[in-house]
Structures are given as C-alpha cells and as structure tokens.
C-alpha positions in Angstrom: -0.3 -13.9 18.9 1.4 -16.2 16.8 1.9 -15.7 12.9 0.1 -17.9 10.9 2.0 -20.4 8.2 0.1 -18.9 5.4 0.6 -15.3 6.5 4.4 -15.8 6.6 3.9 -17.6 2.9 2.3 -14.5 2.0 5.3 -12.4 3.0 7.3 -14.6 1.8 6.0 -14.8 -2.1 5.2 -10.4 -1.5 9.0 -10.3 -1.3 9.8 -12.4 -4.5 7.2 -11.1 -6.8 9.0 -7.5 -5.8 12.7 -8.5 -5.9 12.7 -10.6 -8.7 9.5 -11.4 -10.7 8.4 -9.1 -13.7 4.5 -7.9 -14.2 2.5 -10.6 -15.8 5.0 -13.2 -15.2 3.8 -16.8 -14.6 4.0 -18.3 -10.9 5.0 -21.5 -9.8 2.3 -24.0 -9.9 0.5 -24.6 -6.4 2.2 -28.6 -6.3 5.6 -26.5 -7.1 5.5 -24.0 -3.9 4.2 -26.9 -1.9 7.4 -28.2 -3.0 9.6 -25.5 -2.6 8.6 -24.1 0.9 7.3 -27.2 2.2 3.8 -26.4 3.6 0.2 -27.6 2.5 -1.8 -27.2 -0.6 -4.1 -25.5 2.0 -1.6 -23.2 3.5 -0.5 -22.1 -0.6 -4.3 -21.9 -1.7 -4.9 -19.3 1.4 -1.5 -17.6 0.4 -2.5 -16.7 -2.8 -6.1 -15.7 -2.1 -4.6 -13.0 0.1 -2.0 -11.8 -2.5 -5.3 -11.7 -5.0 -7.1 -9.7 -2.2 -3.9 -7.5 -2.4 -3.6 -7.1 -5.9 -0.4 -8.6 -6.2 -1.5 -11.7 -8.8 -4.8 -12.6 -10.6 -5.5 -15.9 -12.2 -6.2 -17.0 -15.7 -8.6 -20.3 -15.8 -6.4 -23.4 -17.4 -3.1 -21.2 -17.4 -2.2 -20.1 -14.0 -1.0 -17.3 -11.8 0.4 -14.3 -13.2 2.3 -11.3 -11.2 -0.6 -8.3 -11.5 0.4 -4.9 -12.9 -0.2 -2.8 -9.6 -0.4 0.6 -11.7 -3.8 1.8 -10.7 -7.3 1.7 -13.2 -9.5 2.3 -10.0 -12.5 5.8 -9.8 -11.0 8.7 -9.2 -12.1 10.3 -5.7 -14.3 13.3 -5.9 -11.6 15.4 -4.2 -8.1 15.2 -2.6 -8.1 13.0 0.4 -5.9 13.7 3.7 -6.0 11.8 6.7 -5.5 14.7 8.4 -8.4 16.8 7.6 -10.8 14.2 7.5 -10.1 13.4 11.5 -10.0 16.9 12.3 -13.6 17.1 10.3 -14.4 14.5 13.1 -13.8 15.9 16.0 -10.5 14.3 16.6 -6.8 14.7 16.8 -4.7 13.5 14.2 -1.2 12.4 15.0 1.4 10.5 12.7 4.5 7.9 14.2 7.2 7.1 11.6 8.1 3.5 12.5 10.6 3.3 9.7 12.3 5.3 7.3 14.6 3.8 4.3 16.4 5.1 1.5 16.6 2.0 -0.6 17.0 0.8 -4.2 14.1 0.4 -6.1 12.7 -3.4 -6.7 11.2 -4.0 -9.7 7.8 -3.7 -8.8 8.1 -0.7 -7.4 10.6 0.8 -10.1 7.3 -0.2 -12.4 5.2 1.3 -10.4 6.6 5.3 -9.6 8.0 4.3 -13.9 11.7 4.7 -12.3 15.1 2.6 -13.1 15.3 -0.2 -11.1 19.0 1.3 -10.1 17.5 4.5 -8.5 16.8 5.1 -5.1 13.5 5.5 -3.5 12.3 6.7 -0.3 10.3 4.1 1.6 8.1 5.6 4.9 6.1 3.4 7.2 3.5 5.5 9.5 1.1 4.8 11.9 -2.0 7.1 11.8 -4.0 7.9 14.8 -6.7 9.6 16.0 -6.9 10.6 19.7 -3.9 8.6 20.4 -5.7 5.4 18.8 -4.3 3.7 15.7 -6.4 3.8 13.1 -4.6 3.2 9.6 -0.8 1.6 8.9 0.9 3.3 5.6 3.5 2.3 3.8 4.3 4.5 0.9 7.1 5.0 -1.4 8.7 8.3 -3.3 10.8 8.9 -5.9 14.4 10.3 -4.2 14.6 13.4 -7.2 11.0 14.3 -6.1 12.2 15.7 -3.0 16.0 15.7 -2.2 17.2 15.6 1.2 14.0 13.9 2.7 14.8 12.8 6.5 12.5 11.1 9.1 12.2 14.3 11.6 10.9 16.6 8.6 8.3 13.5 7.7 7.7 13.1 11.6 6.7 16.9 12.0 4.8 17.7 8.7 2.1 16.4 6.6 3.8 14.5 3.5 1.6 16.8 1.3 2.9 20.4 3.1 6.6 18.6 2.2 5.8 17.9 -1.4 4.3 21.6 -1.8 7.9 23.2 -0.1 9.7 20.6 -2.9 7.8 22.6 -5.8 5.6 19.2 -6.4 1.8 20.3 -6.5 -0.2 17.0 -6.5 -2.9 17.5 -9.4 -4.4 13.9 -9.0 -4.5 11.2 -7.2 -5.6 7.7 -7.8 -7.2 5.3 -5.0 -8.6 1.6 -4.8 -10.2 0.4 -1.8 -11.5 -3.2 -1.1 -11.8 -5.4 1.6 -9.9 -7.7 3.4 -8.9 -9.5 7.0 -6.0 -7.9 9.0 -3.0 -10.0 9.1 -0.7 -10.4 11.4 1.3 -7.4 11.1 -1.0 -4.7 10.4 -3.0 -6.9 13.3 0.3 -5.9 15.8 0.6 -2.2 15.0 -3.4 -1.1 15.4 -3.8 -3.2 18.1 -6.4 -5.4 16.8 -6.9 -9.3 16.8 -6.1 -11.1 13.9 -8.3 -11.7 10.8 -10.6 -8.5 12.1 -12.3 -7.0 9.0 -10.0 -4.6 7.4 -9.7 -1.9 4.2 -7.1 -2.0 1.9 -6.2 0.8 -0.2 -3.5 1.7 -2.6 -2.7 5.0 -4.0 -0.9 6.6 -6.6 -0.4 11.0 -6.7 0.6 12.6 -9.8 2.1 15.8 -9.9 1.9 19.1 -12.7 3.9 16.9 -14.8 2.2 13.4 -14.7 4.8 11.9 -12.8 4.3 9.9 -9.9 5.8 11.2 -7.4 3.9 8.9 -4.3 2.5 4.9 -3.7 0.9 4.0 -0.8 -0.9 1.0 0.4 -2.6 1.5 3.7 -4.4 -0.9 5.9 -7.4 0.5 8.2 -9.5 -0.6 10.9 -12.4 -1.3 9.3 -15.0 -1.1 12.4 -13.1 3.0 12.9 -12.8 4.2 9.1 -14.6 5.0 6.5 -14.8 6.3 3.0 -17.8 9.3 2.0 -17.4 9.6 -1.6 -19.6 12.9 -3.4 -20.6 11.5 -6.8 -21.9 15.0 -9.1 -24.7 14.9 -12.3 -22.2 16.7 -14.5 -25.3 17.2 -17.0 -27.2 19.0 -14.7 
C-alpha cells in the first residue's frame, strides 16, 4: 500500500506548523505550496481538508488559513475514560505495545499546548491498543518530563499510564476530549491493519491534574467499525 501524495503533504505541513509556525499564524497561500512542494492544487486542497479534519488549521473566508489553537473547548465526558476498563467491560483483553518512546524537546505546538517552554523536554509515547490481540486504537500522547521523572519505556510497557501518574503523586481531576470523524491514513491505516481511507475516529485529549496543570495530550486514531463512545448525559435539576 502505497502513500498517497496528499497524505505525505499532510505530514509534511503537520511537521512545519509544529516546528516552526505560531497559533493563529497565516499559511502560505494554496498557489504558494503548489509552488513550494511542487504537487497539484488538488493534492494541497485535499491536504488541508485533512489538517482541518485534524484540527491543526481553520479558515477565515477572504483571509486564508490560519494555524488552529489545539488547546481543547470540547464537552467534558461524564466520567474518566480508560481504554482499559472499557475492553475489560466488553468481554475482552486489553493489551498495550509501545512502538516508540522519545524524550525530546518541546516544539512549539506542543510547548503551547501542555503551557511549557519551548526549551523543556517532553516525553513523547506512541502505543498500539488492542483488544484480544487485535488493534483497535493508535496513541500518541505527550507529557511533561517534571510530571514524572525518570519515565522509561518498560515501566510504560507494563503499567497503565494512569497507575504511573498516581505513583508520581499526579491525581488526574479532569480530563478533556474531542472526538470527530475522519478517513484512516496511511499510517494509522499500517499499524491497525486496515485499508486505507476506512472510516476512522479521531480524538484528542488533554488531563489536568490537582493543580490545573496539564500534565497529558493525546491524539488517538480508532477503528471506527470496532469502537465506540457511550456518553451518560444527567438532568442536574432533577
């Protein structure tokens, strides 16, 4: 399965809006990144729909293309969601592969994002989740290095990133998430084992600990036709 142009654009423009662009900075007109990495009008106009999909730009009408503020304004869940529990609720067995772990310095959209200096280090964790040995969800999520010191790939490959944050003294009091849907590209497409463009749900999180700092961002990509959301909505004036 070969990569599609626009899917590599989209990687492409993911990695300059993160290493170099500030929020709500303008982006180059569509005629200029035809230009600049030599592919079709076509090819950019599908780029930048999927980096809309992914909340990475939004669009002013007779302005342009602006770099979105990725800090969350999304419903709060009704309670604390965990992979985890939820395929255990199911009947199944939940088991997590770390395909990378990286201790790197933060970019700027991610040192806007967990509010740290763009010179400090952050921990950066791509997992696999899957349930009876199936992949169901890819997650890549990012943590502040003074939230918990000393963080290594075996203890993320043998506990639940939650059980780690409570023996770090950081007790998660909220969580924000935002779900929508999309297509599968081609690497999320590679790792759940799925052809490409199936239907897909995107969600991005942001955890808060006892003192409102965020201490955890993860954007996920599930298999849309194996996952789903219940969501208990309560009359509080009952």
């Amino acid at each position: 399965m070969n990569q599609p142009l626009y899917d590599r654009l989209v990687d492409r423009l993911k990695e300059k809006i993160e290493s170099t662009l500030q929020v709500h900075e303008k982006l180059s007109s569509e005629r200029e990144l035809v230009k600049e990495y030599q592919v079709s009008r076509t090819t950019v106009r599908q780029a930048l729909l999927e980096l809309e999909r992914l909340g990475y730009i939004y669009k002013v009408h007779g302005k342009g293309t602006f770099v979105a503020d990725n800090k969350l304004n999304a419903t709060n869940l009704a309670t604390m969601y965990s992979f985890t529990d939820k395929m255990l609720q199911e009947g199944k067995v939940p088991t997590t592969k770390v395909l990378s772990f990286e201790k790197i310095q933060a970019s700027k959209r991610v040192s806007h994002v967990l509010n740290v200096s763009i010179e400090d280090f952050v921990y950066k964790i791509k997992r696999v989740r899957l349930a009876n040995d199936q992949p169901m969800m890819v997650e890549t999520t990012y943590l502040p290095v003074d939230v918990c010191q000393g963080l290594t790939k075996e203890k993320v490959e043998s506990k639940a990133l939650y059980t780690i944050f409570e023996e770090c003294e950081q007790i998660v009091k909220m969580a924000e998430e935002e779900i929508f849907a999309s297509i599968m590209r081609y690497k999320e497409a590679m790792v759940l084992e799925v052809p490409l463009n199936s239907p897909a749900l995107y969600l991005s999180r942001l955890a808060y600990n006892q003192r409102n700092q965020v201490v955890e961002w993860t954007q996920s990509v599930a298999r849309a036709d194996l996952f789903k959301y219940t969501i208990t909505h309560y009359n509080e004036s009952l």
